[in-house]
mmCIF file as gemmi writes it, N, C-alpha and C atoms, coordinates in Angstrom:
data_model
loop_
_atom_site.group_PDB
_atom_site.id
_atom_site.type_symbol
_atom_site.label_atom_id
_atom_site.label_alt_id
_atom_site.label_comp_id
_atom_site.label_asym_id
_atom_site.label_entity_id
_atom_site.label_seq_id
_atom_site.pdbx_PDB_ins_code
_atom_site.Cartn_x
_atom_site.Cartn_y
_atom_site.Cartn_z
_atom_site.occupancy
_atom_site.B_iso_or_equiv
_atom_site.pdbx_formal_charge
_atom_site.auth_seq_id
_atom_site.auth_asym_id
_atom_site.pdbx_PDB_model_num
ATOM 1 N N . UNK Axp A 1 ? -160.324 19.66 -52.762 1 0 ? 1 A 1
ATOM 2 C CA . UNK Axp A 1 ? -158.895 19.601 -52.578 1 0 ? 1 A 1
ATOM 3 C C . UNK Axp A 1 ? -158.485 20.663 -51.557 1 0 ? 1 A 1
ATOM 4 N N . UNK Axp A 2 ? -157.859 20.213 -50.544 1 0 ? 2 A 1
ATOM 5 C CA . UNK Axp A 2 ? -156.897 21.131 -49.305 1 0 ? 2 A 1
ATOM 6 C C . UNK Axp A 2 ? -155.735 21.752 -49.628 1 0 ? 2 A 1
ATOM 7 N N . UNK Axp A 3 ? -155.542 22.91 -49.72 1 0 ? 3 A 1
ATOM 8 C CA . UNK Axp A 3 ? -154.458 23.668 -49.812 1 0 ? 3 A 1
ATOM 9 C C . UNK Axp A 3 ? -153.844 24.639 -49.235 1 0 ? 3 A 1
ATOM 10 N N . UNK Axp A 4 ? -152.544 24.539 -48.788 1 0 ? 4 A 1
ATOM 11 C CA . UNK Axp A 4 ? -152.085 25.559 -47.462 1 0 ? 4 A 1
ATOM 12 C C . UNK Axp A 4 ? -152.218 26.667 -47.599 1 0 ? 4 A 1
ATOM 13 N N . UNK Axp A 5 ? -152.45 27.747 -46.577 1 0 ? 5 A 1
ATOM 14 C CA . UNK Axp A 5 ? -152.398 29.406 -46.991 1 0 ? 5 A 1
ATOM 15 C C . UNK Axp A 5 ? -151.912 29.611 -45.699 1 0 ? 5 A 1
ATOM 16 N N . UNK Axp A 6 ? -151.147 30.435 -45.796 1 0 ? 6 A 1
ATOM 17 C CA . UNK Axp A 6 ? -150.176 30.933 -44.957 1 0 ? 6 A 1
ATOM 18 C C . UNK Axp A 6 ? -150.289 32.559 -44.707 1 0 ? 6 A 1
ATOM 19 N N . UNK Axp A 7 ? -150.888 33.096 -43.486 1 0 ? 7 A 1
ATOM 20 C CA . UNK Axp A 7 ? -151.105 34.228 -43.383 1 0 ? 7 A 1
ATOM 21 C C . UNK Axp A 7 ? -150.407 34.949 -42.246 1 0 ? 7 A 1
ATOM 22 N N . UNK Axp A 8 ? -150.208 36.183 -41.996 1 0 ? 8 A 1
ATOM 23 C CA . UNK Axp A 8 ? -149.034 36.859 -41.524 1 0 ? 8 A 1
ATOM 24 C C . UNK Axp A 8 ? -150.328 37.897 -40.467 1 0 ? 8 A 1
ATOM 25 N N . UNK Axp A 9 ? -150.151 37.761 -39.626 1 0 ? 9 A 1
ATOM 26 C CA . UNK Axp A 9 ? -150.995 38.241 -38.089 1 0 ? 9 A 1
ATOM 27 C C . UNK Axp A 9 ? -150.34 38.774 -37.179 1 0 ? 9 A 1
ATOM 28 N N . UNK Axp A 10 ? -150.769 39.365 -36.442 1 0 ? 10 A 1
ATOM 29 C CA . UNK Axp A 10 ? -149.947 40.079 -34.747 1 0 ? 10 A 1
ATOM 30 C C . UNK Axp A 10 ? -150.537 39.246 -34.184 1 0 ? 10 A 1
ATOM 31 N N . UNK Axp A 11 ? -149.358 39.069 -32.843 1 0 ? 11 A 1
ATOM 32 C CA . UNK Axp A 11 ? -149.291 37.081 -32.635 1 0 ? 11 A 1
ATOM 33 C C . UNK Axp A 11 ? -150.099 37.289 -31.067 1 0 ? 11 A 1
ATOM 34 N N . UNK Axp A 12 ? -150.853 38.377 -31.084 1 0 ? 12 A 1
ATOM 35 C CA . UNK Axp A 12 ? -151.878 38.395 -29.877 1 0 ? 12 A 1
ATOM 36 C C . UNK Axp A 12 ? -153.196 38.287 -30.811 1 0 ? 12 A 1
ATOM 37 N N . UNK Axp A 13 ? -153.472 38.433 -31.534 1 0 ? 13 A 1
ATOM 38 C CA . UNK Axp A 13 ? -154.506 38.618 -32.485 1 0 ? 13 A 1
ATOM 39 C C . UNK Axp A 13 ? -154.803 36.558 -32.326 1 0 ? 13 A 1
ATOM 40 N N . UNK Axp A 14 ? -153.449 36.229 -33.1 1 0 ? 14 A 1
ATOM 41 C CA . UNK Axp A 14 ? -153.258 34.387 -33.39 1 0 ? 14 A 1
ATOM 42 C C . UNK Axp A 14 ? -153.689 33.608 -31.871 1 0 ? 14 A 1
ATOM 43 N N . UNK Axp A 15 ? -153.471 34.483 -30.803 1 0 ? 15 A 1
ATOM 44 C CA . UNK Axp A 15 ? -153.458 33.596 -29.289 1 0 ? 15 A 1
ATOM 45 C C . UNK Axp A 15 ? -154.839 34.197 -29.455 1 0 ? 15 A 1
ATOM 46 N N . UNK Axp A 16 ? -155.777 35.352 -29.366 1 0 ? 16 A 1
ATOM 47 C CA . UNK Axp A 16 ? -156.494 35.351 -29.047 1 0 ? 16 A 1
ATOM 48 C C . UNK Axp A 16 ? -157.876 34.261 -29.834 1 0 ? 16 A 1
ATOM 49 N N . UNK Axp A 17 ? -157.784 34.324 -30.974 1 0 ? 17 A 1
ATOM 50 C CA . UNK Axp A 17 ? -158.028 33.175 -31.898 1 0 ? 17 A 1
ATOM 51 C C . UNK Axp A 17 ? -158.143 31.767 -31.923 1 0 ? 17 A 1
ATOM 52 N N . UNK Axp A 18 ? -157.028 31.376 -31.459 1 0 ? 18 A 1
ATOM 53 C CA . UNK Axp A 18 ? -156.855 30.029 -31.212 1 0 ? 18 A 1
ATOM 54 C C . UNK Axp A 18 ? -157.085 29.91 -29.576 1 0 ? 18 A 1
ATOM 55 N N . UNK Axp A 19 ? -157.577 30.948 -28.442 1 0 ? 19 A 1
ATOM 56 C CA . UNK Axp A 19 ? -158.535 30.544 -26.981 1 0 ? 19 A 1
ATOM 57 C C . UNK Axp A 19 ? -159.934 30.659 -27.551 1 0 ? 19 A 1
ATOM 58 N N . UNK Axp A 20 ? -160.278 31.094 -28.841 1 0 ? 20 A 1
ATOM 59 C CA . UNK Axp A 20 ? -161.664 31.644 -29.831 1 0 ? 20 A 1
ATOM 60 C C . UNK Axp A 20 ? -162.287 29.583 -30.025 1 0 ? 20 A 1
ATOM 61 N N . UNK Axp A 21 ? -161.064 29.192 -31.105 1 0 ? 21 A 1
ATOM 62 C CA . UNK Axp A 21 ? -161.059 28.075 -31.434 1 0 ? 21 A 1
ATOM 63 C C . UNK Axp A 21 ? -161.698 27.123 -30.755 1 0 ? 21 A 1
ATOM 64 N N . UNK Axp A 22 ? -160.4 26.757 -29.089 1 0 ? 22 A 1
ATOM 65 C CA . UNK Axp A 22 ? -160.482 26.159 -28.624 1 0 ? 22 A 1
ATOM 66 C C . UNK Axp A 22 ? -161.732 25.62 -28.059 1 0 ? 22 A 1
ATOM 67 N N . UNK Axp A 23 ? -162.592 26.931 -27.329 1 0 ? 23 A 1
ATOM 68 C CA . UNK Axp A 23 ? -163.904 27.226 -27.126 1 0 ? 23 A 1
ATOM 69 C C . UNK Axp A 23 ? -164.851 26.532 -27.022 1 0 ? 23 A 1
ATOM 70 N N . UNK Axp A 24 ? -165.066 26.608 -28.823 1 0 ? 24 A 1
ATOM 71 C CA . UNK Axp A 24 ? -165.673 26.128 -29.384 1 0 ? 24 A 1
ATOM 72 C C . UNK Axp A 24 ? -165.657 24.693 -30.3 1 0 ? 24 A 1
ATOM 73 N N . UNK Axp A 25 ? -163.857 24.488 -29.826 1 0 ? 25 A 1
ATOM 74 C CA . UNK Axp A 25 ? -163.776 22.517 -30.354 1 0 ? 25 A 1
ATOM 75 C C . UNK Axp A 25 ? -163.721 22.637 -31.56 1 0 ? 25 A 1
ATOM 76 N N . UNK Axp A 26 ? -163.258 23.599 -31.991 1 0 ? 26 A 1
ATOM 77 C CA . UNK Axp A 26 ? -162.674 23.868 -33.63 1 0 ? 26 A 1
ATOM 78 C C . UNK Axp A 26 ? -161.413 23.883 -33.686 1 0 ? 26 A 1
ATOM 79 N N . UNK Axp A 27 ? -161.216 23.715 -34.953 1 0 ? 27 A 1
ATOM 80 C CA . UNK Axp A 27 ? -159.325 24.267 -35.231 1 0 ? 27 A 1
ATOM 81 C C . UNK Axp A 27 ? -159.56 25.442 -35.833 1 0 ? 27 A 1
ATOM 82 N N . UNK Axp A 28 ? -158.639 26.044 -35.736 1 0 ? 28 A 1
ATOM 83 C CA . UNK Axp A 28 ? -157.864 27.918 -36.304 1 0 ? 28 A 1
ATOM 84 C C . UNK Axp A 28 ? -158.399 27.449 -37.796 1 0 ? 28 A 1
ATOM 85 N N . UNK Axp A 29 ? -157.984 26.315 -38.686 1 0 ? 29 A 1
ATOM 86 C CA . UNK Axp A 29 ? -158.356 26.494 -39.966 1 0 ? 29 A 1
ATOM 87 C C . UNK Axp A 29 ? -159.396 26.322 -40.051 1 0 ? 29 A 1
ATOM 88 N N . UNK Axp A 30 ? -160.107 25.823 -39.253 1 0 ? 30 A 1
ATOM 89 C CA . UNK Axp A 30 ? -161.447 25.187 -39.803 1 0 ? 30 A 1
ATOM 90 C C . UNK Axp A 30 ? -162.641 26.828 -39.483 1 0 ? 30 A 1
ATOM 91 N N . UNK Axp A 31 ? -162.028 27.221 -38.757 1 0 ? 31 A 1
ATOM 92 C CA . UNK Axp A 31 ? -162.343 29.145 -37.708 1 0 ? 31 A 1
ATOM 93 C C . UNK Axp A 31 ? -162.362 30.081 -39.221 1 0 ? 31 A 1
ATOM 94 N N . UNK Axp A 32 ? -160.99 29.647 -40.062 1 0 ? 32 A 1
ATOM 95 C CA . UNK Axp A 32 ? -160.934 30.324 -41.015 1 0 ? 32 A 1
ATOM 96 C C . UNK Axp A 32 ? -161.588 30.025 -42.232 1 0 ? 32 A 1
ATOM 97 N N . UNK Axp A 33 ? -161.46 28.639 -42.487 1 0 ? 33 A 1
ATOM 98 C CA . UNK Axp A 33 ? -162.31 27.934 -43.319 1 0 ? 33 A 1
ATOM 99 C C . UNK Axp A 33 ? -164.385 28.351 -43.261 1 0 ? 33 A 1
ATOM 100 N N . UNK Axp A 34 ? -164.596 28.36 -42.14 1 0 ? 34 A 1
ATOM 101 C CA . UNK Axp A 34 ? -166.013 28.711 -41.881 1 0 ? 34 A 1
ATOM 102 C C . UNK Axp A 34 ? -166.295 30.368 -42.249 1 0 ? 34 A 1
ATOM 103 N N . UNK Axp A 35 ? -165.155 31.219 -41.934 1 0 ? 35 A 1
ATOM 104 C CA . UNK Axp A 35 ? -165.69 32.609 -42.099 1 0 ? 35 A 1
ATOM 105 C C . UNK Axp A 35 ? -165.413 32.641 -43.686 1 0 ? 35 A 1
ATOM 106 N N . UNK Axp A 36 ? -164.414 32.121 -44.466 1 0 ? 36 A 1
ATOM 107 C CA . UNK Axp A 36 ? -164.481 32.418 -45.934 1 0 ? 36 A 1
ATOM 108 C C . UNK Axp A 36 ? -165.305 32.017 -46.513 1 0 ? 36 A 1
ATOM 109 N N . UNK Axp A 37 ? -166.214 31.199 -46.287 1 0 ? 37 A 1
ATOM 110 C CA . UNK Axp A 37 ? -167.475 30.257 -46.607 1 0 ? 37 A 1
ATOM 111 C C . UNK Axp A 37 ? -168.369 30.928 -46.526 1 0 ? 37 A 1
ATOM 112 N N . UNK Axp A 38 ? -168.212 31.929 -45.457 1 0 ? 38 A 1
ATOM 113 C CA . UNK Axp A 38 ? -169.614 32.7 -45.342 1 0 ? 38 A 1
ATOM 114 C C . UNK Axp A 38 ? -169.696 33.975 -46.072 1 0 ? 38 A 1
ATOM 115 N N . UNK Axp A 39 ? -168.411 34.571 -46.918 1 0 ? 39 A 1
ATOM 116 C CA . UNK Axp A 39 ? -167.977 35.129 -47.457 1 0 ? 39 A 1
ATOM 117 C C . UNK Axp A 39 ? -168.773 35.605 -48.885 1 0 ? 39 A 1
ATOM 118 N N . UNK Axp A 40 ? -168.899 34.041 -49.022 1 0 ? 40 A 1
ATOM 119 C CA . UNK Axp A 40 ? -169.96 33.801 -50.56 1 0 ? 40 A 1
ATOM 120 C C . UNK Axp A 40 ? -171.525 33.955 -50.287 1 0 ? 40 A 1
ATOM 121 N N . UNK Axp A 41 ? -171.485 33.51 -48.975 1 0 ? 41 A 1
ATOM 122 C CA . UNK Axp A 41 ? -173.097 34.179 -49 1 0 ? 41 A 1
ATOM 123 C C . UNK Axp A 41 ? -173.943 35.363 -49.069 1 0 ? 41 A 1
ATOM 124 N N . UNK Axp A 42 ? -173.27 36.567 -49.235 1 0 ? 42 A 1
ATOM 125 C CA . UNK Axp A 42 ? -173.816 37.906 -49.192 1 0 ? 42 A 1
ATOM 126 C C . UNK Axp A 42 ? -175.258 37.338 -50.233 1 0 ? 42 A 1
ATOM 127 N N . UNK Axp A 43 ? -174.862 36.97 -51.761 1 0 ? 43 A 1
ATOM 128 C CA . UNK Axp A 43 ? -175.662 36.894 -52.671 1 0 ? 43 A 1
ATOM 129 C C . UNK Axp A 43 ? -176.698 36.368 -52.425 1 0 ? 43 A 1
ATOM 130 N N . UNK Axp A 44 ? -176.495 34.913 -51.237 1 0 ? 44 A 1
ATOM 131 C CA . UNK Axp A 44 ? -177.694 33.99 -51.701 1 0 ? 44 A 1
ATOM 132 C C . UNK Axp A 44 ? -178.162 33.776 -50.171 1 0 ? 44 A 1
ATOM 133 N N . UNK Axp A 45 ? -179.102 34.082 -49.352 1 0 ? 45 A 1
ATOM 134 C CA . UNK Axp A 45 ? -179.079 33.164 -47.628 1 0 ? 45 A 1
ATOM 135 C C . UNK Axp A 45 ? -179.336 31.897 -48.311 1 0 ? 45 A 1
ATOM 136 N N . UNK Axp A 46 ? -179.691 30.799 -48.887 1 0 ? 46 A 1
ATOM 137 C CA . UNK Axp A 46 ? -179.977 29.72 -49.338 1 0 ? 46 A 1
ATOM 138 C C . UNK Axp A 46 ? -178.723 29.176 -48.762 1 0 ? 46 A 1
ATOM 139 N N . UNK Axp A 47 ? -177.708 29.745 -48.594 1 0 ? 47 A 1
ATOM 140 C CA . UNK Axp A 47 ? -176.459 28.876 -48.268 1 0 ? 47 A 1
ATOM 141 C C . UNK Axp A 47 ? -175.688 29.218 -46.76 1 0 ? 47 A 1
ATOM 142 N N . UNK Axp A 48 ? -176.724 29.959 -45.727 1 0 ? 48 A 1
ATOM 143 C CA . UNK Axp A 48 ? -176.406 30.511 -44.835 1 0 ? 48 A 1
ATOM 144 C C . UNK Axp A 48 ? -176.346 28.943 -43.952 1 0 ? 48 A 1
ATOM 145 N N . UNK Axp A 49 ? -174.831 29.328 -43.247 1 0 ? 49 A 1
ATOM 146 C CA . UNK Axp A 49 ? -174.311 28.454 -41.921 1 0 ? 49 A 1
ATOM 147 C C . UNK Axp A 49 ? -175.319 28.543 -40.598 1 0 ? 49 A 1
ATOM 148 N N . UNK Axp A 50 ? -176.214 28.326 -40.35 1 0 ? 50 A 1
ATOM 149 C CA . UNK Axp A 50 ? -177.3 28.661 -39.282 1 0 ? 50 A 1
ATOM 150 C C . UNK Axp A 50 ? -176.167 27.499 -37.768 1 0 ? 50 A 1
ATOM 151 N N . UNK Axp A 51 ? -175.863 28.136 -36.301 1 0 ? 51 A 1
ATOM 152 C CA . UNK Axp A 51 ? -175.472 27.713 -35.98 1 0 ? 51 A 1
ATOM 153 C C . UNK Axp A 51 ? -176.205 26.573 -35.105 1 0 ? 51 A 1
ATOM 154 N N . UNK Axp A 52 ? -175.932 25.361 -34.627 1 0 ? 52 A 1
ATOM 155 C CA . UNK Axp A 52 ? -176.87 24.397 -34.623 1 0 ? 52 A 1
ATOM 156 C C . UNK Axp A 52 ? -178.399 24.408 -33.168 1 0 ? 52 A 1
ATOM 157 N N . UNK Axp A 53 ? -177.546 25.373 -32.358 1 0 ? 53 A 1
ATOM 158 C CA . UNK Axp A 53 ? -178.383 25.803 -31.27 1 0 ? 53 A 1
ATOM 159 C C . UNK Axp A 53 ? -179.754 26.544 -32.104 1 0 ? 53 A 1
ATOM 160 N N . UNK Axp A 54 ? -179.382 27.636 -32.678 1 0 ? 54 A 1
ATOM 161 C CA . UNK Axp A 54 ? -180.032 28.859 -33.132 1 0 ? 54 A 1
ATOM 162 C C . UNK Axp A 54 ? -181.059 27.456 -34.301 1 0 ? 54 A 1
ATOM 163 N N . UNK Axp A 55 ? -180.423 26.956 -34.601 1 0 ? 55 A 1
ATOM 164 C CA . UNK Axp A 55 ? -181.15 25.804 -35.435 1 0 ? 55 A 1
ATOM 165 C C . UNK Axp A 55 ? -182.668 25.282 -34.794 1 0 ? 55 A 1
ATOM 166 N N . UNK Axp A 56 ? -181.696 24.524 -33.865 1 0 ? 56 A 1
ATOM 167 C CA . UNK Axp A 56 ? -182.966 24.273 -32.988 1 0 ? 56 A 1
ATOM 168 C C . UNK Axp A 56 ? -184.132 24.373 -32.321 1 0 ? 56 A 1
ATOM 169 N N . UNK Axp A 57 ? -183.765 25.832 -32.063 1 0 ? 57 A 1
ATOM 170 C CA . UNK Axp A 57 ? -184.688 27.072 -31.6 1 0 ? 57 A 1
ATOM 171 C C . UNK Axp A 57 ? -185.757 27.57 -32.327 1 0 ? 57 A 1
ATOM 172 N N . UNK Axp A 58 ? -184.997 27.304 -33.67 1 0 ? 58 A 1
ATOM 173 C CA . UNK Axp A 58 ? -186.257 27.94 -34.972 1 0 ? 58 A 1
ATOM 174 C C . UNK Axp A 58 ? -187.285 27.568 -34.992 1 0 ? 58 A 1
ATOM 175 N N . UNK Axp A 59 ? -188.472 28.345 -34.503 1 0 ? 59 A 1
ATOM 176 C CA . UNK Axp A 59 ? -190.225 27.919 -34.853 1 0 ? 59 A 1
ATOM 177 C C . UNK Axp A 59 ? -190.566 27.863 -33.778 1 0 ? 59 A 1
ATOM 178 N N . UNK Axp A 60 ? -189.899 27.639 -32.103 1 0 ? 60 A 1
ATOM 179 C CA . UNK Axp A 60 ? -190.512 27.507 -30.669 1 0 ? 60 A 1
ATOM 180 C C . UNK Axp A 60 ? -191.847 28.883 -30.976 1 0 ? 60 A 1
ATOM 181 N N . UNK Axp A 61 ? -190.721 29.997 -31.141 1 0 ? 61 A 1
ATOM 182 C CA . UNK Axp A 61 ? -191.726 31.213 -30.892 1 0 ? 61 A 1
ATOM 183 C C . UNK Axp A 61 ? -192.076 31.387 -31.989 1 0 ? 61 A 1
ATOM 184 N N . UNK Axp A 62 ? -193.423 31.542 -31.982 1 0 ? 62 A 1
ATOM 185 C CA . UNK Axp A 62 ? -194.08 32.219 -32.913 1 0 ? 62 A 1
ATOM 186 C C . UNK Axp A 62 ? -194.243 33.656 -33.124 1 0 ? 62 A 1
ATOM 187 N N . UNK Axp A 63 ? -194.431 34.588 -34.283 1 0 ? 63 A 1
ATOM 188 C CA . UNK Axp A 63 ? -194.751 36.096 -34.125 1 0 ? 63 A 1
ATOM 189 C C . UNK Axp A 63 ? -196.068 36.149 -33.263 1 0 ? 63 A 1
ATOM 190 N N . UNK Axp A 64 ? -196.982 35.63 -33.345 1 0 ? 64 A 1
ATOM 191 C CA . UNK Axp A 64 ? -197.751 36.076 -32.549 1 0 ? 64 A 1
ATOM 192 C C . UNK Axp A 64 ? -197.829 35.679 -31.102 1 0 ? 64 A 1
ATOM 193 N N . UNK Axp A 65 ? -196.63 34.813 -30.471 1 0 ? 65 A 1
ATOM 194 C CA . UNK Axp A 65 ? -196.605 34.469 -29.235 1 0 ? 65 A 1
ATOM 195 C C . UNK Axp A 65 ? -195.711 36.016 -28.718 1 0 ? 65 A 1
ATOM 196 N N . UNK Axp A 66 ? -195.328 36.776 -29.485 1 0 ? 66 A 1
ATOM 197 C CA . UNK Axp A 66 ? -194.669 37.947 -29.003 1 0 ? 66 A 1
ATOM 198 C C . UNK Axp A 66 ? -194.64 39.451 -29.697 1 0 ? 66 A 1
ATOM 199 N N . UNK Axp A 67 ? -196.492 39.057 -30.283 1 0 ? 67 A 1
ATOM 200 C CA . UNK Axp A 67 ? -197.002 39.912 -30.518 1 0 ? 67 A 1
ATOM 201 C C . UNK Axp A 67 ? -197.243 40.54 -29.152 1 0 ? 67 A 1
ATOM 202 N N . UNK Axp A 68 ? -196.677 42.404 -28.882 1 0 ? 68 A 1
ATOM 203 C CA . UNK Axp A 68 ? -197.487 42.843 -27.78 1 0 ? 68 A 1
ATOM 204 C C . UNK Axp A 68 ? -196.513 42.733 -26.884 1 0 ? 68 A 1
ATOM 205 N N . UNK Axp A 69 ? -195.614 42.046 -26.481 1 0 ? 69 A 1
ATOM 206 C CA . UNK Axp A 69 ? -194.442 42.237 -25.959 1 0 ? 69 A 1
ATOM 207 C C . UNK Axp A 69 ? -193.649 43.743 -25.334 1 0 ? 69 A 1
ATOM 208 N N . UNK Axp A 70 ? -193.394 44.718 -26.566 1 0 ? 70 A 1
ATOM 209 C CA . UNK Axp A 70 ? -192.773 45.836 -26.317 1 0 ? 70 A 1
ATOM 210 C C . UNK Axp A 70 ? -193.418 46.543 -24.961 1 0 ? 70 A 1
ATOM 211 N N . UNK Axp A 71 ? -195.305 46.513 -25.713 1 0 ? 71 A 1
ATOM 212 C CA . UNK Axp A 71 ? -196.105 46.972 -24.917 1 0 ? 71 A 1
ATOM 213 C C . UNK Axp A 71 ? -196.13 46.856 -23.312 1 0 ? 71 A 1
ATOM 214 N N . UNK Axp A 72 ? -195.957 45.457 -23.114 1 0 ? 72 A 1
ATOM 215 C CA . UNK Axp A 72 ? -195.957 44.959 -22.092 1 0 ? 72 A 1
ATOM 216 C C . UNK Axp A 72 ? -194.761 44.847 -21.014 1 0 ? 72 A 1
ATOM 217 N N . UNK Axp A 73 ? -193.843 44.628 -21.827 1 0 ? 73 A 1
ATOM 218 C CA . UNK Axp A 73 ? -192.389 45.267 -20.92 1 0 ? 73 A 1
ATOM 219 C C . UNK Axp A 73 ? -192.34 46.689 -20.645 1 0 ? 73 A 1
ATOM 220 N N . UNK Axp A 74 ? -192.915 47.592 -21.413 1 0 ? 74 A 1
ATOM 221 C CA . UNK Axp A 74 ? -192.769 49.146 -20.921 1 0 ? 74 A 1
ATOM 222 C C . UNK Axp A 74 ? -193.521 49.322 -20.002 1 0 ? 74 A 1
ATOM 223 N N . UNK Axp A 75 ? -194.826 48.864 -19.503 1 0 ? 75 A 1
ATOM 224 C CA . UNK Axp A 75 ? -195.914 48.508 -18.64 1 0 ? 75 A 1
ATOM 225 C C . UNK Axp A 75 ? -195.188 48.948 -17.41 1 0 ? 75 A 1
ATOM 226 N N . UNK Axp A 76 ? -194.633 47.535 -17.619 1 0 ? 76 A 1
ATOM 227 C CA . UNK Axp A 76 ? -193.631 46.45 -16.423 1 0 ? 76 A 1
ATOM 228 C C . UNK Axp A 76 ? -192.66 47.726 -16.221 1 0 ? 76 A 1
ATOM 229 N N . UNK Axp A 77 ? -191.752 48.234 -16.453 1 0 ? 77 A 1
ATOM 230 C CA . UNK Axp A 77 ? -191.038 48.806 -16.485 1 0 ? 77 A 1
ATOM 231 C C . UNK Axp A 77 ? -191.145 50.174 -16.055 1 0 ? 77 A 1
ATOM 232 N N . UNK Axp A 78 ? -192.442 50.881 -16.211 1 0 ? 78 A 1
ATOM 233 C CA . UNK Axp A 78 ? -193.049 51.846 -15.87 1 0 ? 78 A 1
ATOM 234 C C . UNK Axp A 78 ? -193.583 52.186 -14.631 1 0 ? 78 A 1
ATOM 235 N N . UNK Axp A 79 ? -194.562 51.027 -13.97 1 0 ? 79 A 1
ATOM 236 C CA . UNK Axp A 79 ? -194.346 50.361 -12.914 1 0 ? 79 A 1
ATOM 237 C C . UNK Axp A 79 ? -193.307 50.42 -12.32 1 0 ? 79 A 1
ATOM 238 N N . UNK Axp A 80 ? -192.194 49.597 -12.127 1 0 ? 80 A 1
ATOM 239 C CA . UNK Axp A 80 ? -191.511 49.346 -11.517 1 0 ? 80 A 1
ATOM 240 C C . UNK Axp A 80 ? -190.885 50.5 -11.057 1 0 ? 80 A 1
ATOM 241 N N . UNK Axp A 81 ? -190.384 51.221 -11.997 1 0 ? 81 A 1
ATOM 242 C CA . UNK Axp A 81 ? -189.697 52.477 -11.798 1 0 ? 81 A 1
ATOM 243 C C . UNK Axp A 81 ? -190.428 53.752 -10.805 1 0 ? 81 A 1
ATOM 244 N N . UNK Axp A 82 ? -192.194 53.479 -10.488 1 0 ? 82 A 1
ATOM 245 C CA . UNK Axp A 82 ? -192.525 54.856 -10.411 1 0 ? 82 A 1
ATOM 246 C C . UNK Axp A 82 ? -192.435 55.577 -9.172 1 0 ? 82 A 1
């Protein structure tokens, strides 16, 4: 069941929000609706909103495809700089 809530904001806060919204092809409630939702998840990740990109992405890399990494950028970096 949908029910109105009516909240009281500084109305640069509301514009900046709703260019937030727009963005992303959401509405302001649905902006608000998603962060109170996530609200309840402290307790459980079982119910975590994963966003659908970051979704997708999950499992390309493996830990050991970036095992050794740090190492190797400081290399690079060390180099470059000397």
């Amino acid at each position: 069941m949908e029910t109105k809530l009516t909240l009281k904001l500084d109305s640069s806060i509301i514009d900046q929000a709703k260019k937030y919204a727009y963005k992303r092809q959401k509405s302001l409630s649905g902006l608000v609706e998603d962060f109170f939702r996530g609200l309840g998840n402290d307790e459980s990740s079982n119910n975590l909103i994963i966003n659908p990109v970051v979704r997708e992405l999950s499992g390309i890399i493996t830990e050991k495809d970036i095992k050794g990494w740090e190492s190797d950028y400081s290399n690079f970096l060390e180099k470059k700089y000397e």
